[in-house]
N, C-alpha and C positions, 0 to 999 in steps of 0.2 A: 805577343799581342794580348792586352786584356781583356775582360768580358765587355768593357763600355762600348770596343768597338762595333761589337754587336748590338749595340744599342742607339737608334739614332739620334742624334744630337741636333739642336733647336734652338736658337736665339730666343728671347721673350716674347722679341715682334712675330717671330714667323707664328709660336705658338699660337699666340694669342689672334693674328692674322689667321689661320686653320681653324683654332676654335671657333673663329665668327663663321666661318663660311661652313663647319659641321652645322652651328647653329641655325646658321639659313637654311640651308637641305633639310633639315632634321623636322622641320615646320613649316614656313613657308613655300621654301621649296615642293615637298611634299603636297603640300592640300593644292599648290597650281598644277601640278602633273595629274592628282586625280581629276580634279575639274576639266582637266585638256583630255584623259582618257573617258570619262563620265559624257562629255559631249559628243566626243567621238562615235561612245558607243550608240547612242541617240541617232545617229545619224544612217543604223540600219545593219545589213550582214555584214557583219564583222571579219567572214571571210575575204574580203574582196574591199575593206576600207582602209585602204592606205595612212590616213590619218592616225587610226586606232595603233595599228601596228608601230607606227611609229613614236607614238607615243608611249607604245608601251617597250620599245628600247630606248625609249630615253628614260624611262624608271627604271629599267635593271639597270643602266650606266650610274643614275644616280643613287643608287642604292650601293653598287660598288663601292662609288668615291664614299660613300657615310662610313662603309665599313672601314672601307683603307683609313681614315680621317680616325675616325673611332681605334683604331690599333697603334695607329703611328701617334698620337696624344698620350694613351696610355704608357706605354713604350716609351715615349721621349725623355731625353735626358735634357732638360730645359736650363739654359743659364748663358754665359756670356762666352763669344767664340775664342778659343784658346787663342794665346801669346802666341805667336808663331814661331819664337828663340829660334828660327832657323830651320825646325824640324818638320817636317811634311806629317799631318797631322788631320783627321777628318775635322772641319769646319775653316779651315786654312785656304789662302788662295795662293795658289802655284805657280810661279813660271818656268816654265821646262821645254827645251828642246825636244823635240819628240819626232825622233825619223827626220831629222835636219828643218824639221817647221819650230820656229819658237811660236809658245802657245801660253794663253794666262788663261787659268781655269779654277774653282770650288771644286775641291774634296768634301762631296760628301753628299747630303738630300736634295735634291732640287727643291724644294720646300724652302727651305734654306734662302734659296738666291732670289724668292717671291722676284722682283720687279727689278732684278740687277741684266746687266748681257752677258752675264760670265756662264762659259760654259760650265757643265756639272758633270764631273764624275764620281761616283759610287769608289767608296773605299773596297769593295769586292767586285770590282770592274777589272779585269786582266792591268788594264794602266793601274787603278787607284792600288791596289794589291800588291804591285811591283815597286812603288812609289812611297807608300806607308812606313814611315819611320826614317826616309831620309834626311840628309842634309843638306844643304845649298851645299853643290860642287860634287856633288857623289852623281855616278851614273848607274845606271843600269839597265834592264832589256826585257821586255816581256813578248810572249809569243800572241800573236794576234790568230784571230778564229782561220785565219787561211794559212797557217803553219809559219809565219814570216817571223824572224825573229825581228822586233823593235825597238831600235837604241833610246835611252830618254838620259838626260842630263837635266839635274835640278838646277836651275840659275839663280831660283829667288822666293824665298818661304814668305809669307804676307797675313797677317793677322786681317779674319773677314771683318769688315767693318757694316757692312748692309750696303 
């Protein structure tokens, strides 16, 4: 495995889709959460104001998402989602038998799949892990968190298109 795997990978859209929405948070976002906390606080003891409180977990939530936005931008490895030649590969869409369900899935960031229904798994997901670097027609099995062993069969490597 190379070091890129460690690196998460990004279409231009998705990029440039996160950048806008760091953008909003980073400014707008921000000065309405104070304004919604500022009024709140206006509104008396802050022990026992519902409002306040809640507004002030929706600023550490949003304050999260900026960081996680902010790491996962830098970090990115931003360009076009690989060729899929067949080989299971993070930004690839998969279909694979998994414990006798056929299943069509994204390897890789949920980021990635912005406004698609494909399910998403993390290439360091007990599945994506076990699955990383196959071929259409190879099987193999990874152990799920309740000790089970899990048959998967790759049927069909698919280049993400958006």
């Amino acid at each position: 495995m190379s070091d890129d795997t460690q690196v998460p990978f990004l279409t231009q859209e998705a990029y440039d889709r996160l950048a806008a929405e760091l953008e909003h948070l980073s400014t707008t976002g921000r000065e309405e959460i104070a304004k919604r906390i500022e009024a709140a606080r206006e509104e008396g003891d802050l022990r026992e104001n519902g409002g306040y409180h809640a507004a002030k977990d929706e600023q550490g939530k949003q304050e999260a998402r900026i960081r996680q936005l902010q790491a996962l931008l830098k970090d990115a490895k931003v360009g076009v989602a690989p060729e899929s030649n067949g080989i299971v590969e993070p930004g690839t869409v998969v279909t694979a038998v998994v414990f006798g369900d056929q299943e069509r899935f994204l390897l890789g960031s949920r980021e990635i799949a912005g406004g698609t229904d494909l399910d998403v798994y993390s290439e360091q997901s007990p599945l994506g892990a076990a699955i990383l670097g196959l071929k259409e027609g190879e099987k193999t099995s990874y152990q799920a968190p309740n000790g089970k062993d899990i048959p998967v069969e790759i049927v069909k490597v698919e280049t993400f298109t958006g």
